[in-house]
N, C-alpha and C positions, 0 to 999 in steps of 0.2 A: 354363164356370166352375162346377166344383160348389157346388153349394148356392146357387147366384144364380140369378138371373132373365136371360134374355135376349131382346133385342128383335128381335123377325121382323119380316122388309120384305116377303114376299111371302104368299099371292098377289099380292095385292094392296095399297097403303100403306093406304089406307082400311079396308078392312076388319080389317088389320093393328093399328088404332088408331094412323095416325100422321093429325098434321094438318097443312094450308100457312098457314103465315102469310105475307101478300100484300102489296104494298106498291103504293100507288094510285098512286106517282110516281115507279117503277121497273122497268124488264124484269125480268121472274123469272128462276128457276132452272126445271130440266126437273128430275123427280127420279123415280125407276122402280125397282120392285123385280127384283132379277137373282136368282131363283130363291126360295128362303125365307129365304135370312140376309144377302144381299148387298144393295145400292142403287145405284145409278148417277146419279150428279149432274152434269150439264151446264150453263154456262150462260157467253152470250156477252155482256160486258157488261154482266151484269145481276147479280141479287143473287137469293137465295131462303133460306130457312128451313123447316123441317120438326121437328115435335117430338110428342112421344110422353110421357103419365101415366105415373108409376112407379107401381107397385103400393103398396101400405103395407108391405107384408113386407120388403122390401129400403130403406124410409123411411131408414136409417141405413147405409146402403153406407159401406161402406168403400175397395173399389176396383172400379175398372172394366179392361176388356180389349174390344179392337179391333184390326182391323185394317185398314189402306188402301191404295188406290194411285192412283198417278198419271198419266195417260195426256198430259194438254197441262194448267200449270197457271202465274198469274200470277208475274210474280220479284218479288223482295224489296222490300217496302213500312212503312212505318211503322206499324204497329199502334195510337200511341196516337193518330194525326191524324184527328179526324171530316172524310170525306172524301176520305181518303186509303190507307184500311186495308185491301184487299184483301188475302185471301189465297186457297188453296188451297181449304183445307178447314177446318171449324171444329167441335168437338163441343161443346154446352152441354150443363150441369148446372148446375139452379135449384134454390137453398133456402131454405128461409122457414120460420116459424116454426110449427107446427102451426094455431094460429090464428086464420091469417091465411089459411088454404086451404080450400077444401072438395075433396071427390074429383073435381066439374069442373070446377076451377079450370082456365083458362085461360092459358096460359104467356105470351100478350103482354097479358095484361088484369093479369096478375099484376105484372110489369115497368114497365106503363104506371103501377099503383098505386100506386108510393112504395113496396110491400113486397116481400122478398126479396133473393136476392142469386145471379148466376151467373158460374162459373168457368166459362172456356173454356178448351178444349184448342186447338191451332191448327198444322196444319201450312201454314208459310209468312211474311212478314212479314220483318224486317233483324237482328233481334236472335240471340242465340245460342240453342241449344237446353235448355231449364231457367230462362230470364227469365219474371221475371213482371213485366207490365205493367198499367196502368190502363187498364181499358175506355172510350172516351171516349164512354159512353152510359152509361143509367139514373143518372146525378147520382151514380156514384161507386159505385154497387153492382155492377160489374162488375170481374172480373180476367181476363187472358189469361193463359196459360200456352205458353209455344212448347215444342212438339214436336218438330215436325218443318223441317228449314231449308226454305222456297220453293224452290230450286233440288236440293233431294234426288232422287234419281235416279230418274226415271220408266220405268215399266213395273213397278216390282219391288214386290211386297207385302210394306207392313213392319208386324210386329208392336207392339204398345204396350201399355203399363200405366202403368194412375193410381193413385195413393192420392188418394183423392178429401177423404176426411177432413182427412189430412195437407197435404195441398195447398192445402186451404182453411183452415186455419189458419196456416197461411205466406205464403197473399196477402192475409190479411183480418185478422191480427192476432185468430183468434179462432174456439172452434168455430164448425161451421155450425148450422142449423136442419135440419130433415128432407129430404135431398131429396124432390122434385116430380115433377118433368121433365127431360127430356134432348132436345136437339136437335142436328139436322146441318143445316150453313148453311156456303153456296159464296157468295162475291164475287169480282167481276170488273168493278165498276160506275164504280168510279172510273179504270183505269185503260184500260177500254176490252179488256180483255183475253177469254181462254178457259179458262175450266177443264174438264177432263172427269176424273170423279175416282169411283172405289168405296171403298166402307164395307162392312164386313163383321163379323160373329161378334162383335155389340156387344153387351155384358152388363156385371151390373153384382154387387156380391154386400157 
């Protein structure tokens, strides 16, 4: 994307600046960089998270671009039932208000705070493609947004585009705060199921 920033997976996620956030009472996700712009996310019944600082320069994105695909991934689920909401694949974007961040501000330290707010993208869940839904976490500071249907056709990489601005004034009733963070996050946990799924040529502008 000209004149945006874009987020490399490889060599390696770490050195790349991405982080895992771990859950003490949950099998993970496997998550692995596939060359420098791609990821590969696996996980069997479990759940996982990974998330990455946005720069300041890009603090006020306006749209994002990616790409995915899908090798084995859970079918259609409820989105807004805690407990129930597996899906595929899930892209976050956090926004919060300038002064409520510093530059290492922590994306579940942030959520666990009371402050901020993150739109998700999501391929997968029951709903049609363009609903937006209530996160049934963070006390109401969450929206989904379905992308992509759960049963969309695997093997094939599909293109996407957010207006990230615009999207977040349509699920939240109101601009955003600065973006922060952006995460990829695979579930599988509630249904006992498999996803095996890439992310690719994620940016943001």
């Amino acid at each position: 994307m000209a004149g945006g920033v874009a987020f490399p997976f490889g060599p390696n996620l770490s050195a790349s600046g991405w982080q895992s956030v771990r859950s003490p009472w949950r099998r993970g996700a496997r998550f692995s960089a596939h060359g420098k712009d791609a990821l590969v996310v696996e996980t069997a019944g479990g759940f996982g998270l990974l998330w990455h600082a946005v720069p300041r320069q890009v603090a006020k994105a306006e749209q994002a671009r990616w790409r995915w695909r899908k090798q084995e991934g859970v079918g259609p689920t409820d989105l807004t039932k805690k407990g129930g909401d597996d899906r595929v694949l899930a892209l976050y974007f956090a926004f919060a208000n300038p002064a409520d961040v510093t530059p290492g501000t922590d994306l579940s330290e942030l959520l666990r705070s009371g402050h901020g707010q993150v739109l998700i993208y999501v391929w997968g869940g029951a709903a049609k493609p363009g609903t937006v839904l209530p996160l049934p976490y963070f006390d109401g500071r969450g929206r989904t947004i379905v992308k992509r249907a759960a049963n969309a056709k695997p093997g094939v990489w599909f293109d996407e585009e957010a207006g990230l601005r615009t999207d977040f004034a349509r699920a939240f009733g109101r601009p955003p705060g600065h973006l922060v963070a952006v995460g990829v996050s695979s579930d599988a946990d509630d249904t006992g199921g498999r996803n095996v799924v890439a992310l690719a040529d994620l940016c943001v502008k």
